[in-house]
C-alpha positions as CSV (number, residue, x, y, z in Angstrom):
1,X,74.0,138.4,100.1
2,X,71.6,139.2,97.6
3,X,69.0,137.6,99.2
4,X,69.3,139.7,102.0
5,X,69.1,142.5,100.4
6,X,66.1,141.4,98.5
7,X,64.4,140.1,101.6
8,X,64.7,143.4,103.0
9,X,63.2,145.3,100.6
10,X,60.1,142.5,100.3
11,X,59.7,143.4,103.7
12,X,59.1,146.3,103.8
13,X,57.2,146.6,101.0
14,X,55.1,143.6,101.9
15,X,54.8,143.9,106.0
16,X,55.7,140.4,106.3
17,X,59.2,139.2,107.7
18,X,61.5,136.9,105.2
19,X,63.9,134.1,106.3
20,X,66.9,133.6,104.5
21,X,67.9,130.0,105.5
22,X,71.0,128.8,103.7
23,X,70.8,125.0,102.5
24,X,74.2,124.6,100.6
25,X,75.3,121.1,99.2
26,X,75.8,118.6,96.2
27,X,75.7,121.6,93.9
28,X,72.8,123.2,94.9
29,X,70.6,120.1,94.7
30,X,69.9,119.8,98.5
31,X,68.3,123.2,98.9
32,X,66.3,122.9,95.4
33,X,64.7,119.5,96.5
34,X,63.4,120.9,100.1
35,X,62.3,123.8,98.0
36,X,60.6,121.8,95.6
37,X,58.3,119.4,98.2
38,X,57.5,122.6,100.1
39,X,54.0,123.7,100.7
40,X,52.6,125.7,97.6
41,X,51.7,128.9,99.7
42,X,54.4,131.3,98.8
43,X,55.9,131.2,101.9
44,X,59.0,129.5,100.9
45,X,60.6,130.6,98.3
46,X,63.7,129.1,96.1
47,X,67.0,131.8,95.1
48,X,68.2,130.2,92.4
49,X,70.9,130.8,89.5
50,X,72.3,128.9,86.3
51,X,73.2,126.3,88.7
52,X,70.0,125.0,88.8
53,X,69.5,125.1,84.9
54,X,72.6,122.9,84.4
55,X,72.2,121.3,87.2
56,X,69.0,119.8,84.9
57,X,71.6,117.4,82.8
58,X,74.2,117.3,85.2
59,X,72.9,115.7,87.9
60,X,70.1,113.3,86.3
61,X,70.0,111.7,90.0
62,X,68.4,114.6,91.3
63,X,64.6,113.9,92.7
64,X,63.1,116.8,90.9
65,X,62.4,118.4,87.9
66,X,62.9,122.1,87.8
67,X,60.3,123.2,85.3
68,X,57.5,120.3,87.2
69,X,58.1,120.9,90.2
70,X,58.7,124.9,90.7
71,X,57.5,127.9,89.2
72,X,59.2,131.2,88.4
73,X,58.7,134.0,90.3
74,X,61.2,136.6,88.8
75,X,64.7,136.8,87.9
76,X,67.0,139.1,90.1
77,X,70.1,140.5,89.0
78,X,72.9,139.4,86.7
79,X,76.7,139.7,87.0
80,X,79.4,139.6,84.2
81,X,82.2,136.8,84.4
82,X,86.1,138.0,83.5
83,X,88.8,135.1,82.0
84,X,92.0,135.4,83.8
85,X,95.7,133.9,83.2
86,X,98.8,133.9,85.5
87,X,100.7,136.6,84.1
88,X,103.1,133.4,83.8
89,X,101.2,132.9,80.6
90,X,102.4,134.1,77.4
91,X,99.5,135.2,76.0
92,X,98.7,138.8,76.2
93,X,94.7,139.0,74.6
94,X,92.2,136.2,74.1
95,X,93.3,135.2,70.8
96,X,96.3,134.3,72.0
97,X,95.6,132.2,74.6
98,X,92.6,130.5,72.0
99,X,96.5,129.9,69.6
100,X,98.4,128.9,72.5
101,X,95.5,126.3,73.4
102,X,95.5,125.0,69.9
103,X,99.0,124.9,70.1
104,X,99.6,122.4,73.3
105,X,96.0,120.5,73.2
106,X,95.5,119.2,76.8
107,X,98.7,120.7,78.4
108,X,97.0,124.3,79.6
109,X,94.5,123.7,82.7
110,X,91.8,126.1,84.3
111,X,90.4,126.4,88.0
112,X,86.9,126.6,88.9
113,X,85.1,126.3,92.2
114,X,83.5,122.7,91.9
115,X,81.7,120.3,88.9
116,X,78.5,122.1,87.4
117,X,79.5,124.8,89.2
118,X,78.5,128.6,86.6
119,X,82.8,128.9,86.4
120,X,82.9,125.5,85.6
121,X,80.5,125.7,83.1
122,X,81.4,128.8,81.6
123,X,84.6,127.1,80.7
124,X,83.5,124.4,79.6
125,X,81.3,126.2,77.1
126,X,84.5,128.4,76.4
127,X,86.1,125.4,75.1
128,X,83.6,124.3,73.1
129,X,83.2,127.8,71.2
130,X,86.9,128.3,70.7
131,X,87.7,124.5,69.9
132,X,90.4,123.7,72.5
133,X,91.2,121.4,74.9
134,X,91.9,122.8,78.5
135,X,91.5,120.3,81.3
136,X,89.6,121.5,83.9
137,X,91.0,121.3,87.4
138,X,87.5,121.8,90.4
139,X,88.6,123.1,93.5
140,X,86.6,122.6,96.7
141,X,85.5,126.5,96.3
142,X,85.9,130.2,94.7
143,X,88.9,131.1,97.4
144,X,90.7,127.9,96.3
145,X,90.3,127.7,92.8
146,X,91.5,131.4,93.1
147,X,94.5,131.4,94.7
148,X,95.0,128.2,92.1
149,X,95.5,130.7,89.8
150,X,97.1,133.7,91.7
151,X,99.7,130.9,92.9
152,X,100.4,129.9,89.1
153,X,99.3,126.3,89.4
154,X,96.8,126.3,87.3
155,X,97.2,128.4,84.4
156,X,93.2,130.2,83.7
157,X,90.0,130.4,85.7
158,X,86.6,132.3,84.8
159,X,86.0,134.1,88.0
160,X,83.2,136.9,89.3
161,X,84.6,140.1,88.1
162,X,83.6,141.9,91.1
163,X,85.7,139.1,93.0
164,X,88.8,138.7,91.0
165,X,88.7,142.4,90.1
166,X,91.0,143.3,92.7
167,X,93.8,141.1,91.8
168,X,93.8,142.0,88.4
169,X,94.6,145.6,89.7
170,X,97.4,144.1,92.1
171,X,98.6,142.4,88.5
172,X,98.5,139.1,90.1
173,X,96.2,138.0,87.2
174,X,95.8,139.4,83.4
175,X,92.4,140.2,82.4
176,X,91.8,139.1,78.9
177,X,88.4,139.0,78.8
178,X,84.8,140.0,80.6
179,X,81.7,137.5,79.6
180,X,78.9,139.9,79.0
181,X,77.1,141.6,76.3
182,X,79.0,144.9,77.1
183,X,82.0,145.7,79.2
184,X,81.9,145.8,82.9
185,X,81.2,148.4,84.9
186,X,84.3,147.2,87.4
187,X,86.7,146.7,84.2
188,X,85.4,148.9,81.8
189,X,89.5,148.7,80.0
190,X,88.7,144.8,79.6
191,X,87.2,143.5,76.2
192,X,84.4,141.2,76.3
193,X,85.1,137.6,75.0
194,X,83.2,138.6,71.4
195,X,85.0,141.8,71.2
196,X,88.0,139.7,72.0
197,X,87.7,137.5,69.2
198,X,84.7,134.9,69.9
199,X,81.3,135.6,68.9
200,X,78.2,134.6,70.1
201,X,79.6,133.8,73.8
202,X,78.1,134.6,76.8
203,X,77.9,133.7,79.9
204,X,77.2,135.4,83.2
205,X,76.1,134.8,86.7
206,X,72.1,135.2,86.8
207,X,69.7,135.0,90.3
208,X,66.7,134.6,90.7
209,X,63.3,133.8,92.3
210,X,60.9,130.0,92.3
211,X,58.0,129.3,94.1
212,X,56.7,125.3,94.6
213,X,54.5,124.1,92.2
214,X,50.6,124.8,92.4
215,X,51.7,128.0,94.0
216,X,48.6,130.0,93.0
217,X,49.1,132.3,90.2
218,X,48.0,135.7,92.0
219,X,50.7,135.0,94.7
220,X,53.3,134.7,92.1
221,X,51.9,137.8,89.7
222,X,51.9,139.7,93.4
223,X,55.8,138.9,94.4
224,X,56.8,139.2,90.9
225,X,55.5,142.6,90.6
226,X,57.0,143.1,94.4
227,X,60.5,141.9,93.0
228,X,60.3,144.2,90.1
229,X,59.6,147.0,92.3
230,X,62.5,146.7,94.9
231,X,65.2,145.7,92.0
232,X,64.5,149.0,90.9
233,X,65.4,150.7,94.3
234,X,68.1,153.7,93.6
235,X,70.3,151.9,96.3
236,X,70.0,148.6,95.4
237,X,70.9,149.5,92.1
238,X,73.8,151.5,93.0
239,X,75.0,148.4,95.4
240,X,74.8,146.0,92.7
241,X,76.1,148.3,89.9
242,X,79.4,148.8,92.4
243,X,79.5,144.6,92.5
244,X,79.4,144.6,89.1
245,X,76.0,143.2,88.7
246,X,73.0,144.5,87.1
247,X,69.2,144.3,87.7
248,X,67.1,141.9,85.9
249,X,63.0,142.4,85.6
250,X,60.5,139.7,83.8
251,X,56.9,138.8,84.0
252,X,57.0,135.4,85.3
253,X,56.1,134.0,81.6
254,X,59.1,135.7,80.2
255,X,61.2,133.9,83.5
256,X,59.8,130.5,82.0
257,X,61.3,131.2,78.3
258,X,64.4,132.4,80.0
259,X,64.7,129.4,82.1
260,X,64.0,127.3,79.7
261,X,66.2,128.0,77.1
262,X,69.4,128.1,79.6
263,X,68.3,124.4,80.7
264,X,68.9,123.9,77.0
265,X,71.9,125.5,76.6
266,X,73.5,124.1,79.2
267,X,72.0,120.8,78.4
268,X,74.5,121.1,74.9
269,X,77.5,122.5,76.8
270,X,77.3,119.4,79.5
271,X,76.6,116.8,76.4
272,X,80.3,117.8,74.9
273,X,81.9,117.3,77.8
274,X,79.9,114.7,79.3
275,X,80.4,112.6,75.9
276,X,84.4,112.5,76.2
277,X,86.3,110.0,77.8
């Protein structure tokens, strides 16, 4: 969806039609790699998230290497996380589901939507901050892991706020915490996870924008400047501020530094888990 919405605005603003073509499958690998062997002449392009940057120690089978073989172009938008129980659950905040953890090591579960998916790995990386041991339960998507939840068979997940939003409101979930620097727009009543009791986490759902390698650098200075423009659009502000998510701007240097230090966060998260039996 946000692709379409940024395609339309390129558009305009550049008088040439874009193609969204959806590729979906092994995690985001099979539309990375056609992106990847693609012809350098900006004319196909690579929407992209945190997937990709975990993706970079998760799947060491893949035949590409993000930072060789693309370029970035421009970041998108960003959109905050929130950490749901069933109201089952006896804890009412954070901290006490971090005590209750502690308490039953390897008896509490969480949903996500798939292996290396960002819900996956956002819990993964919340264990590993708050030193407990949930065993994560991948469902085949977002809808399943969700109702996982909503249904009481698993006990947490660490959905898209503008997603699970709803349900919290219905109280078929309790909100304990959003994963942002500051609170979310959508549930501005919800702590984040450091006001909550952990500091230093973070993590959110990012997009953004590669090009193939060798892509020359006055295409990518002119779509990153185009980018930059229509993120800033009054309306597709307001859309994205009522989904919860947020612009992001960057030259594409500062991109590069931004990918490159989620590959290696990621990289640690996946080694902790990755490591145990």
């Amino acid at each position: 969806m946000a692709a379409r919405v940024l395609g339309n605005a390129l558009q305009q603003s550049l008088k040439q039609p874009f193609v969204i073509e959806n590729r979906p499958g092994a995690g985001a690998v099979i539309g990375t790699q056609e992106a990847a062997k693609s012809a350098p002449d900006g004319y196909t392009l690579l929407m992209m998230s945190n997937t990709q940057t975990a993706n970079e120690s998760l799947v060491p089978q893949r035949k590409y290497d993000l930072m060789r073989d693309l370029l970035p172009i421009a970041p998108i938008n960003t959109s905050d996380l929130v950490i749901v129980v069933h109201p089952s659950v006896a804890a009412k905040t954070l901290k006490e589901f971090i005590a209750l953890a502690k308490s039953q090591p390897g008896k509490l579960n969480y949903a996500s939507s798939g292996q290396g998916t960002p819900y996956h790995m956002a819990g993964e990386l919340f264990k590993t901050m708050a030193g407990i041991d949930l065993v994560h339960v991948p469902y085949r998507n977002s809808g399943e892991a969700r109702n996982g939840v909503i249904g009481g068979q698993v006990q947490m997940m660490i959905d898209a706020v503008t997603t699970m939003a709803p349900n919290v409101s219905q109280g078929q979930v309790r909100a304990l915490a959003t994963t942002g620097k500051g609170r979310s727009s959508v549930l501005p009543e919800v702590p984040t996870v450091e006001e909550a009791g952990l500091p230093g986490y973070e993590a959110t759902i990012w997009l953004g924008l590669m090009a193939p390698a060798g892509t020359p650098k006055p295409i990518i200075d002119k779509l990153n400047a185009a980018i930059n423009a229509a993120i800033k659009r009054p309306e597709i502000v307001k859309l994205w501020a009522d989904q919860g998510a947020a612009p992001m701007s960057m030259t594409p240097e500062e991109f590069d530094k931004y990918l490159r230090g989620d590959i290696v966060k990621w990289a640690e998260v996946v080694k902790q888990f990755a490591d145990k039996p």
